[in-house]
C-alpha positions as CSV (number, residue, x, y, z in Angstrom):
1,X,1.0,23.7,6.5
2,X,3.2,20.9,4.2
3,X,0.9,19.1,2.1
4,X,1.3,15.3,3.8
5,X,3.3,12.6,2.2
6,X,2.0,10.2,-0.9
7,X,1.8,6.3,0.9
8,X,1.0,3.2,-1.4
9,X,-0.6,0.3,-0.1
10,X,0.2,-2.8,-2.3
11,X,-1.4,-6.0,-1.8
12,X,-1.9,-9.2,-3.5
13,X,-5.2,-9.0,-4.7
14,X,-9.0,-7.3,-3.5
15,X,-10.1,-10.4,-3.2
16,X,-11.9,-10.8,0.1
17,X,-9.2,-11.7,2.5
18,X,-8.6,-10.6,6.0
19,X,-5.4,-8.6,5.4
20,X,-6.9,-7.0,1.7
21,X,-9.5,-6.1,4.1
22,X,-7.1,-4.2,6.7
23,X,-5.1,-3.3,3.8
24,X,-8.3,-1.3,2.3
25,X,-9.1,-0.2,5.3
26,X,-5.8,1.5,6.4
27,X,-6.1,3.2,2.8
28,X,-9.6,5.0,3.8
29,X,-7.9,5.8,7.3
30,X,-4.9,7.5,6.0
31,X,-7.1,9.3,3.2
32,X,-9.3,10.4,6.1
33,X,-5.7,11.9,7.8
34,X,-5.6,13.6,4.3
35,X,-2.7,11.8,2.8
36,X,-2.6,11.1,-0.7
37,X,-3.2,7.1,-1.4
38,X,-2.6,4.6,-3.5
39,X,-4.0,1.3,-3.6
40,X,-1.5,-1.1,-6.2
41,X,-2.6,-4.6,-7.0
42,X,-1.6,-7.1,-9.3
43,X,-5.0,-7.4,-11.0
44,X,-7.5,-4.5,-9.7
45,X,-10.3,-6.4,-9.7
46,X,-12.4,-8.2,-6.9
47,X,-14.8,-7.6,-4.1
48,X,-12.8,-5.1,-2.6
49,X,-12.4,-3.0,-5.0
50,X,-16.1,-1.5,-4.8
51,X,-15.8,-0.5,-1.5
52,X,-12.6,1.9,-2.2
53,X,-13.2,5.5,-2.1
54,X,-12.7,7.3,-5.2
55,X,-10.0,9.5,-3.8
56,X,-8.0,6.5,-3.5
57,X,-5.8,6.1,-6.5
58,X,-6.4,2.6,-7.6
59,X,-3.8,0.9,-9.8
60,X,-3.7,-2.2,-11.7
61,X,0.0,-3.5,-12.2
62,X,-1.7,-5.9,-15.3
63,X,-0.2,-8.8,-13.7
64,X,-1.3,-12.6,-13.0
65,X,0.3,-12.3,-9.5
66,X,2.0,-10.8,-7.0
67,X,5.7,-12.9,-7.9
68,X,5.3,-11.4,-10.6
69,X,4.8,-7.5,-9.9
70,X,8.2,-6.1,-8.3
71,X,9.2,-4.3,-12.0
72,X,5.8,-3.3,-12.4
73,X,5.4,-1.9,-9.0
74,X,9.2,-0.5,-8.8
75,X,8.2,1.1,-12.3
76,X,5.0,2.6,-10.6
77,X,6.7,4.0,-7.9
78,X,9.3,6.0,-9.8
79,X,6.3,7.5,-11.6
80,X,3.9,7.9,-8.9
81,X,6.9,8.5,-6.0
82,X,5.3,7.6,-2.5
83,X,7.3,8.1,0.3
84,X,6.0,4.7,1.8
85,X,4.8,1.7,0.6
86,X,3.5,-0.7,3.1
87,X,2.9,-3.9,2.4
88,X,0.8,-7.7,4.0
89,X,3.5,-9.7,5.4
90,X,3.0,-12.1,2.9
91,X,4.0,-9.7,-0.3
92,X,6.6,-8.0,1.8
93,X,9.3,-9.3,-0.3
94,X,7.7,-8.5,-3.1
95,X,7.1,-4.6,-1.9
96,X,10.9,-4.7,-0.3
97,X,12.8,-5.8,-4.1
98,X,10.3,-3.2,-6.0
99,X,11.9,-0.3,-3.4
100,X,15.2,-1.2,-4.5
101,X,15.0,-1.4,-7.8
102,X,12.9,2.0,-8.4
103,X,15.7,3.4,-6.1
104,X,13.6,6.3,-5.4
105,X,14.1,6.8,-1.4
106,X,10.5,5.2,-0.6
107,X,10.2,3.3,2.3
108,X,8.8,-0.1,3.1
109,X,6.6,-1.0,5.8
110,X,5.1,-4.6,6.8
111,X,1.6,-4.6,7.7
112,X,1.2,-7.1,10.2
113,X,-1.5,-8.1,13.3
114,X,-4.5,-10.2,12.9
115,X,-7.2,-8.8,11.8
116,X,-8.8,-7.5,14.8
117,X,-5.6,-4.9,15.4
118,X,-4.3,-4.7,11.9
119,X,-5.2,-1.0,11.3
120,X,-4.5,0.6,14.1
121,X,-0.9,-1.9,13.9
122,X,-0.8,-0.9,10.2
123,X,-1.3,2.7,11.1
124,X,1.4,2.4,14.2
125,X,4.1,0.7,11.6
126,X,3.1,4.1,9.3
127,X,3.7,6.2,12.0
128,X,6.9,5.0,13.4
129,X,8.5,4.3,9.9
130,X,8.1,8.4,9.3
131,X,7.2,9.8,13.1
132,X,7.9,13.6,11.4
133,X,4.4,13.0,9.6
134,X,2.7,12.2,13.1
């Protein structure tokens, strides 16, 4: 059996928010599926950032802010090469511009929903951008 696809989560910060909360919690979900993850902030610190499993790669971009990231993130996925990267609807932008410039072949998904559906919407966006891996 294939090993399953790499998939980055990005998000704007672990600070306690709804969507870093759905966010971490789609990371754990796909790890449980057995996909290789990534967790990519900014600045890796913040509440969150305890409660992430170990085998969830963590990385810290070293930058102030997400409007600031889409060269540091493009840069980590040429290195790290995920075949996804999803993405809160509020950094989408900056997830869709760091694709494009790491030209690479990943693809981008928006996590949206509130946060009572947001993983199993996050995991439904997963699923449908790459339906082979499902």
């Amino acid at each position: 059996m294939p090993a399953l696809p790499r998939i980055a989560v990005f998000v704007p910060d672990l600070s306690d928010a709804p969507d870093r909360r759905t966010a971490v919690a789609l990371a754990h979900a796909l790890l449980a599926q057995g996909h290789p993850v990534d967790l990519v902030a900014p600045m890796g610190g913040g509440p969150l950032r305890a409660t992430l499993d170990p085998g969830i790669g963590q990385i810290d971009l070293a930058k102030r802010h997400a409007a600031t990231s889409p060269l540091a993130l493009a840069r980590c996925l040429a290195e790290r090469r995920p075949a996804l990267l999803a993405a809160p609807e509020g950094v989408f932008w900056v997830a869709r511009l760091a694709v494009a410039l790491a030209r690479t072949g990943t693809a981008a998904v928006r996590l949206c929903g509130g946060p009572e559906k947001g993983l199993e919407d996050g995991l439904a966006a997963i699923h449908a951008a790459a339906p082979r891996w499902g």
